[in-house]
C-alpha positions as CSV (number, residue, x, y, z in Angstrom):
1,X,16.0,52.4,225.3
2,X,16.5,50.6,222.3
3,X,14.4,51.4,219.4
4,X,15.0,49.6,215.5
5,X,12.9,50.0,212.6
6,X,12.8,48.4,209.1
7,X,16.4,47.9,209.5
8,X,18.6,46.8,206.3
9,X,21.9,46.3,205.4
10,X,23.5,45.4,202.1
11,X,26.9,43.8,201.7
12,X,27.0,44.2,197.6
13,X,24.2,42.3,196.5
14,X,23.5,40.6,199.6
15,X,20.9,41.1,202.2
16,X,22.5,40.5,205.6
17,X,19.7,41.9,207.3
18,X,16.0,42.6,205.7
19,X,14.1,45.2,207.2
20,X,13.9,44.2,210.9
21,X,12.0,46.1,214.1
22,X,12.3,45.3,217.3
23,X,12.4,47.6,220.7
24,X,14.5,46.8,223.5
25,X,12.9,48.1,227.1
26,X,16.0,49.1,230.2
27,X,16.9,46.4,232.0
28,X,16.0,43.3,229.6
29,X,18.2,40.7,229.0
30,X,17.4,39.5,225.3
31,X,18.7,37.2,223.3
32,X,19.1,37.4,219.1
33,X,18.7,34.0,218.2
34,X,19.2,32.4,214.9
35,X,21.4,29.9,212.9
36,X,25.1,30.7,211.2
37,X,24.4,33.7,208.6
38,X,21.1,34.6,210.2
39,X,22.3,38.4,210.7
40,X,22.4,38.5,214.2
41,X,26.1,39.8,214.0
42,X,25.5,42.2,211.1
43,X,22.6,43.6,213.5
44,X,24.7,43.8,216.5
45,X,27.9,45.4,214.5
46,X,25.1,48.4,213.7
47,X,23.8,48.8,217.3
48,X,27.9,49.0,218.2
49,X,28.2,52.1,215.3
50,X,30.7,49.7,213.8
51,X,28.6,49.6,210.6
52,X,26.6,52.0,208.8
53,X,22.9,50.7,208.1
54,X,21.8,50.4,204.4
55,X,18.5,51.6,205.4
56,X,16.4,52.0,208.3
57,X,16.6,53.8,211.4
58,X,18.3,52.4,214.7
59,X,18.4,55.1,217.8
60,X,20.0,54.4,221.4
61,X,18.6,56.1,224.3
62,X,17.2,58.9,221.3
63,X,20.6,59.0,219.8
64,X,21.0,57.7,216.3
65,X,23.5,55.3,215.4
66,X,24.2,57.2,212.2
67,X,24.2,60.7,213.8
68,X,25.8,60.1,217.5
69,X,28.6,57.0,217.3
70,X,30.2,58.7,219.9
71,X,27.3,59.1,222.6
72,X,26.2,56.2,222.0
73,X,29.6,54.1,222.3
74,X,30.2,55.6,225.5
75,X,26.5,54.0,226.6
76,X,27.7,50.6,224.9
77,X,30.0,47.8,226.2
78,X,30.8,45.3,223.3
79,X,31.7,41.9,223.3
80,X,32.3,40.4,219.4
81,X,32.7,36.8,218.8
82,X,36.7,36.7,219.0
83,X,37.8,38.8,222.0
84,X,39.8,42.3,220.6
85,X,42.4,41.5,223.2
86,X,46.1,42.2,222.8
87,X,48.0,38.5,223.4
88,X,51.4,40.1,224.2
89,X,50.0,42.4,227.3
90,X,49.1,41.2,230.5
91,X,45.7,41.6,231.6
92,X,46.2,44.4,234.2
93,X,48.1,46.6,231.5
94,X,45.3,46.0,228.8
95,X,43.1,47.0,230.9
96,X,44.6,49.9,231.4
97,X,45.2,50.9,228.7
98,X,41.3,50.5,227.8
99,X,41.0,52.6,230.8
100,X,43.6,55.4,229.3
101,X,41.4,55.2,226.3
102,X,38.1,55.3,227.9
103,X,39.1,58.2,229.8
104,X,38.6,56.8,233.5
105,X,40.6,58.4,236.1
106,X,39.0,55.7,238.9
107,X,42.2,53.7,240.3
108,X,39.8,51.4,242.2
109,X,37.2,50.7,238.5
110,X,40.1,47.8,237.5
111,X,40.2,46.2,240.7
112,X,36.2,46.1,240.9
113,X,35.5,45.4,237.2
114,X,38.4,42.1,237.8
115,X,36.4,41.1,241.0
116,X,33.2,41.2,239.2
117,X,34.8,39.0,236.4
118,X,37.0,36.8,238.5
119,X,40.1,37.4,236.9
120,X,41.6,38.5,240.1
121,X,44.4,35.4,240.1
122,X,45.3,36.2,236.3
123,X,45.9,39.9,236.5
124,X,49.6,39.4,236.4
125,X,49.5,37.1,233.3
126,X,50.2,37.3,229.5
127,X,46.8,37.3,227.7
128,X,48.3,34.4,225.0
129,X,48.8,32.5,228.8
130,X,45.3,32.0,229.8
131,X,42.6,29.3,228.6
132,X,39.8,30.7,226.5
133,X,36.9,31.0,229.3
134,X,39.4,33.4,231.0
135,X,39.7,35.5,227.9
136,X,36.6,35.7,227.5
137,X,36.1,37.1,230.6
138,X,39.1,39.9,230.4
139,X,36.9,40.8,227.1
140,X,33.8,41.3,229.2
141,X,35.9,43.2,231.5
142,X,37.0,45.5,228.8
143,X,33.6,45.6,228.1
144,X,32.1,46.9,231.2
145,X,35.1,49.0,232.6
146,X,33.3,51.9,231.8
147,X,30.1,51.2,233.8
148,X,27.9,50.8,230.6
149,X,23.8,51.0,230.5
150,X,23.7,48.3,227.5
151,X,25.8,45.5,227.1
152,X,26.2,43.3,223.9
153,X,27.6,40.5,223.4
154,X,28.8,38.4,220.4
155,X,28.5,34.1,220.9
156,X,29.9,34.9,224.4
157,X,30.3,31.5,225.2
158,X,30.9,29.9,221.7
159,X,34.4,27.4,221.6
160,X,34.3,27.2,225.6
161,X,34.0,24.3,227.2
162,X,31.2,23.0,229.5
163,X,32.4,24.1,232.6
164,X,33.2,27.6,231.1
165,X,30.0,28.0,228.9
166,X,28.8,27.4,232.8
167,X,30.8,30.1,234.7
168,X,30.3,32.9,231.3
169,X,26.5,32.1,231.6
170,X,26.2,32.9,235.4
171,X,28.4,36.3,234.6
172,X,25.9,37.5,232.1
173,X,22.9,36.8,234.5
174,X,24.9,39.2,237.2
175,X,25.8,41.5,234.5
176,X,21.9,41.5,233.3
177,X,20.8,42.2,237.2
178,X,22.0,45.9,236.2
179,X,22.6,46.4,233.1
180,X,20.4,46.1,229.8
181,X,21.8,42.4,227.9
182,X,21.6,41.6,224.2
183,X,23.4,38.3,223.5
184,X,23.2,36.8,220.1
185,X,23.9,32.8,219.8
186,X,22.8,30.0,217.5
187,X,22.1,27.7,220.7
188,X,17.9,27.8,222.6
189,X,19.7,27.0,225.8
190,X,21.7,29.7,225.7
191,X,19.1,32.0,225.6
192,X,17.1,29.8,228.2
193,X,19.7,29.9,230.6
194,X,20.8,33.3,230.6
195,X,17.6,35.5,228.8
196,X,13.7,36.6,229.8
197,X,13.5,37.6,225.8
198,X,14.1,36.0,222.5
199,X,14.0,37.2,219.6
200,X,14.5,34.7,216.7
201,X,15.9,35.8,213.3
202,X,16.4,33.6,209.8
203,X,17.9,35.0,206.7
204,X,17.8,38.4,207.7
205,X,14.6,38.8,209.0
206,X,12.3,38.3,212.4
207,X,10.6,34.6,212.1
């Protein structure tokens, strides 16, 4: 499904990323695991078509990232680090309007996708109103509103608290139940509780 090879990516003279491969079958839930400044972002920003590899070749479902954005965006639900919500909206009217965006005419996929995500109670609210684990979930609910294959996801649980890195974990494993996962973090029990597949990477490359 997922297929990289000798990735690189240059920012100037530095070498975010240096020459990775790795293959990604359906259904896996794997986890890109690595310190601060490892790469793991830089990597996930190119599987999202957000940035354009130095070299390499990275191909989604035979689409390549440099060739398809589109086709393969609508295959992708992304999650970065810091949620792209919109503090001033409420939660039902971002949604929404990710909705309007994405094109889906279902009246019944918000009310599902906030089930799912157990923002039910908080549909009605301002965004800059809720704690952080619950705008972390409205992001993954902008992120799978569209009944994506692959998920990715940035540090999803990174500034929550206990309870919260709790309830985000147990999402993911649901999520991962049907969809295809890739989760980058910094922490081994992240991926232990929520991966079957780690792939560790240090200063750009595969260790």
């Amino acid at each position: 499904m997922i297929n990289v090879q000798n990735l690189v990516k240059h920012y100037g003279e530095v070498k975010a990323v240096d020459g990775i491969s790795f293959t990604i079958r359906k259904g896996e839930v794997t986890g890109l695991l690595g310190p601060n400044g490892a790469g793991k972002t830089t990597t996930l920003r190119i599987l999202t078509c957000y940035l354009q590899p130095t070299s390499g070749m990275v191909s989604i479902d035979d689409y390549l990232v440099d060739e398809n954005p589109i086709d393969i965006k609508k295959r992708i639900g992304y999650l970065p680090e810091s949620a792209p919500l919109y503090p001033d909206m409420m939660v039902y009217d971002f949604l929404q309007f990710i909705a309007d965006i994405r094109e889906i005419n279902d009246a019944e996929r918000i009310t599902d996708v906030a089930i799912q995500c157990g923002i039910t109670e908080v549909m009605h609210k301002n965004i800059n109103e809720l704690s952080k684990g619950y705008k972390q979930r409205v992001g993954l609910a902008q992120a799978i509103l569209h009944d994506p294959e692959i998920l990715i996801l940035d540090e999803p649980t990174n500034g929550l608290d206990p309870n919260q890195i709790i309830e985000i974990r147990d999402l993911i494993k649901e999520l991962g139940r049907e969809k295809t996962v890739i989760l980058s973090t910094h922490i081994l029990q992240e991926v232990e509780a929520t991966c079957n597949r780690v792939i560790i990477i240090d200063k750009g490359a595969i260790v």
